[in-house]
N, C-alpha and C positions, 0 to 999 in steps of 0.2 A: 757605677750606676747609682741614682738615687731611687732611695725607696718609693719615693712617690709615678718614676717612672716605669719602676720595675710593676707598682701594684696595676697602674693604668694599661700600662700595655697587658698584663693577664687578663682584666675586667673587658678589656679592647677585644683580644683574641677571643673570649667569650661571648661575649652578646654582640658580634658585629654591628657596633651601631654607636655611634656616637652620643646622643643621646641619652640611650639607657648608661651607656660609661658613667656618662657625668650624675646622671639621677643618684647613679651606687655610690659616687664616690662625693657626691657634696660638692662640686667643682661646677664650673663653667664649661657650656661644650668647646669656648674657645680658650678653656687653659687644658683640655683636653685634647687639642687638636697642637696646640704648645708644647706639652708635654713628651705626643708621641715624635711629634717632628724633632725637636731635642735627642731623644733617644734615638731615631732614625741619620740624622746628623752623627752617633757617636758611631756607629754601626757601618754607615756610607752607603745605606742601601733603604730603598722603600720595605717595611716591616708591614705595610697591610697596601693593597690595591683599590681606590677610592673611584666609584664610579656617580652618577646622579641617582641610583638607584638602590644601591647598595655598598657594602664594604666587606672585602673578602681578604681571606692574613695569603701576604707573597710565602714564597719553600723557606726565605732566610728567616719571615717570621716565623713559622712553624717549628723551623729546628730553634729557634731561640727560645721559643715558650718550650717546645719538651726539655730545654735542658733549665731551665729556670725553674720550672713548677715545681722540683720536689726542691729546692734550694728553699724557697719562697716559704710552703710550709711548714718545712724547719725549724724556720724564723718565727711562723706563725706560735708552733707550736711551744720554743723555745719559750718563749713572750708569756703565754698562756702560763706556761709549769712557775713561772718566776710571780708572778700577777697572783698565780693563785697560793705558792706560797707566801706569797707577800700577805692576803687575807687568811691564811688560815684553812686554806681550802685543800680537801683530801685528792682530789681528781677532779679537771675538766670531761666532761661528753660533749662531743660534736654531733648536733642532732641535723638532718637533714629533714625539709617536710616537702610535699609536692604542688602544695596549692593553697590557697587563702584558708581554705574548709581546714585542711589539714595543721597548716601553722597557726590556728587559733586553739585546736586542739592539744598542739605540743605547747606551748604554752598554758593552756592551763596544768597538764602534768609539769611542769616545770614551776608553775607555781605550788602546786602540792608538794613536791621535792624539797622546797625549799624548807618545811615546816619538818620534816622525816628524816628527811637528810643533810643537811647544815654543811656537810664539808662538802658536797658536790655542785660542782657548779655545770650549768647548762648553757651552751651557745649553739646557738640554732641559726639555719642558714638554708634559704629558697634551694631546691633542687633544680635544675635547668630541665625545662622541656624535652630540650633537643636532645640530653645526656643522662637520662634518669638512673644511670647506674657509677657513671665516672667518677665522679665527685667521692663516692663510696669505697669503688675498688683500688684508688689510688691515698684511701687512707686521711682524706681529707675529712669524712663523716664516720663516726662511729657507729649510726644506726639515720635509717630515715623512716620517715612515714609516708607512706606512698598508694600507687594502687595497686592492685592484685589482680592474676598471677604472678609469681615469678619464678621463671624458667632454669635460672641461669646455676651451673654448677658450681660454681664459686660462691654465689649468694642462697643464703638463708631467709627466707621469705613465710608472714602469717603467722598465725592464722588471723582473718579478720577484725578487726577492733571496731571500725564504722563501716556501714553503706550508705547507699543513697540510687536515688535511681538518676537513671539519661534523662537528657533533654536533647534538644534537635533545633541548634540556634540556625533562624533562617534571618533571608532581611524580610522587613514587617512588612514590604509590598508585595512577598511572595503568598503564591494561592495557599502554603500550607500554614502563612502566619495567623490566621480566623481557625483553625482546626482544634478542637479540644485537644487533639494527640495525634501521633501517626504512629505508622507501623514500621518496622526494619523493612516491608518491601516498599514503603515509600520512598527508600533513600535513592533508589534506582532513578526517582525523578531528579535529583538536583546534584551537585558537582560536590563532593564531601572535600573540604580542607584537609591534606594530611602534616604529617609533623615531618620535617628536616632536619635528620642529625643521627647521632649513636646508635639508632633502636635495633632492638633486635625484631624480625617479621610479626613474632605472633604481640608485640604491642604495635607497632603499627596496623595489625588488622585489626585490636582494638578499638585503635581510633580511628580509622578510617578505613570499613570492611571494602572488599572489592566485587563482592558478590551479594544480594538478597537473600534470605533464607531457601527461596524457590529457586535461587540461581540466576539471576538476572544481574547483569553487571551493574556497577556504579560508577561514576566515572570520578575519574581524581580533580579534585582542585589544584590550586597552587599551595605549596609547601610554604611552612610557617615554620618559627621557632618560639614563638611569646607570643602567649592570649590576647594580649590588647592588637598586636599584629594582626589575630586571627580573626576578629572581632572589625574590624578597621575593615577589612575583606569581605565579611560576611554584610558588613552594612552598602559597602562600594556594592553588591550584587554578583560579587565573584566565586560565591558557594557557600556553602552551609558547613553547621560544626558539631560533631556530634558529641555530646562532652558530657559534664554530670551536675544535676539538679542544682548544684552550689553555685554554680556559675552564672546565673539569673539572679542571686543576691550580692553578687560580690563585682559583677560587671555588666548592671545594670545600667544600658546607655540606649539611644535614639539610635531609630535604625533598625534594631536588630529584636527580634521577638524569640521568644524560648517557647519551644512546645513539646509537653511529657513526649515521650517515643514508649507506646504501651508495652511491645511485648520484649522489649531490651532487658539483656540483663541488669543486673544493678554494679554499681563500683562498690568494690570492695577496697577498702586501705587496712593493711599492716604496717607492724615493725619489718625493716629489711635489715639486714648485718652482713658484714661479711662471715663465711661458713669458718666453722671452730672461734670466731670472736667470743668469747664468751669473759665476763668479768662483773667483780662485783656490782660497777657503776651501772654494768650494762642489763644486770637484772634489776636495780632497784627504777631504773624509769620502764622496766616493762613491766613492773610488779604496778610502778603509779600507771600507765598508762591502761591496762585492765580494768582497774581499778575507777578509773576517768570515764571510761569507755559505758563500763557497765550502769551509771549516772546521771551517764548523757541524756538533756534533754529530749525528748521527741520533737521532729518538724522536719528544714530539710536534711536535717542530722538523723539517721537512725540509728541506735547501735545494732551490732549485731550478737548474736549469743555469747553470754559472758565465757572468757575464756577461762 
């Protein structure tokens, strides 16, 4: 197999969509649609199921990416250890972030590193939606930035570094687009977008509760995996997104109006790690990242209590 089909068909099983494939990888959708059909020809079997709607991976894909993926990082990481000896460099970190808010963030600790830390080098990489923990537990991230809580026995989660508060993206011809703010029992009005994929329940009630504070249902929308997705729906008129203040500066578009949600809690982001990870790399960007945190400008960034 060639490397270029090996990376496209993972990027493929990930973001089902052709499209965003091609956006990751700098390529044409149709050397991307070349590409898998090549690899699909080596194989003698359809590796994904192609409809006008969407794109979903066949069982022969699935068993080919789980036996692939850890092959694939290997390679990655092999690359990486040579690269960085090649410069000079004491350890790579694999930073994972959740959101535009957050990858500007690691990035500026990444630029602070750079002045502190000279042999460490930082590569950083979008968290998926749909999978906010995979990417991590399979060793591909050494730490992310993400939001808060987290549940999980395996993972290490906090304490908070930023907040920020909800917003309540509706489309701009909805009655609650003109409201200064709403309330959480307002959501009972409108169909809430949820997320598709990994999650464990209490982030999915997160982002999309099923009940009012008073108890009154809310009804689900259609499932999403990518904000522009989500954002594209809420303009179409097919429900609303309840999501956090950053997102009115970073996917600001026609269509869809953001309105504070008053009595919501705020998003909280931490560092996440897997449990017992601990290493020198991995204290010195949570030493920068406090350190970032506590600095932060005020606006739709808040920090929260220095750690």
């Amino acid at each position: 197999m060639e490397r270029d089909e090996v990376e496209c068909f993972l990027l493929l099983a990930e973001e089902l969509h052709f499209g965003r494939t091609a956006e990751r990888m700098g390529l044409s959708r149709a050397r991307v649609s070349q590409l898998i059909q090549r690899l699909e020809r080596r194989v003698g079997a359809p590796l994904f199921v192609r409809t006008s709607r969407r794109v979903t991976i066949s069982a022969i894909g699935r068993r080919l990416r789980t036996d692939l993926e850890p092959h694939h990082r290997a390679m990655d990481a092999a690359l990486a250890r040579a690269v960085a000896t090649a410069r000079g460099i004491d350890a790579v970190l694999h930073v994972g972030f959740s959101n535009p808010l957050t990858g500007e963030f690691v990035m500026k600790v990444t630029e602070a590193l750079r002045g502190s830390h000279p042999g460490l080098a930082v590569e950083i990489c979008e968290v998926p939606m749909a999978d906010p923990y995979g990417r991590l537990r399979d060793g591909e991230f050494d730490v992310q930035l993400q939001e808060l809580p987290v549940r999980e026995d395996d993972l290490d989660g906090g304490p908070p570094l930023l907040t920020e508060e909800r917003v309540l993206a509706v489309p701009s011809a909805h009655p609650l687009a003109v409201r200064g703010s709403v309330s959480l029992e307002d959501l009972a009005g409108v169909p809430l977008l949820t997320v598709e994929g990994e999650l464990p329940d209490y982030r999915r009630e997160q982002h999309a509760p099923t009940r009012t504070p008073s108890g009154r249902p809310i009804a689900p929308g259609p499932s999403v995996t990518q904000m522009q997705e989500a954002l594209v729906l809420v303009a179409g008129g097919r429900g609303a997104l309840l999501t956090a203040a950053h997102t009115a500066t970073y996917f600001a578009r026609p269509g869809v109006a953001y309105v504070p949600v008053a009595d919501a809690e705020p998003v909280g982001y931490g560092l996440v790690r897997r449990a017992g990870n601990t290493t020198g790399a991995l204290a010195a960007f949570a030493g920068a990242a406090r350190a970032a945190a506590r600095g932060a400008a005020r606006g739709v960034l808040r920090t929260a209590a220095p750690v």
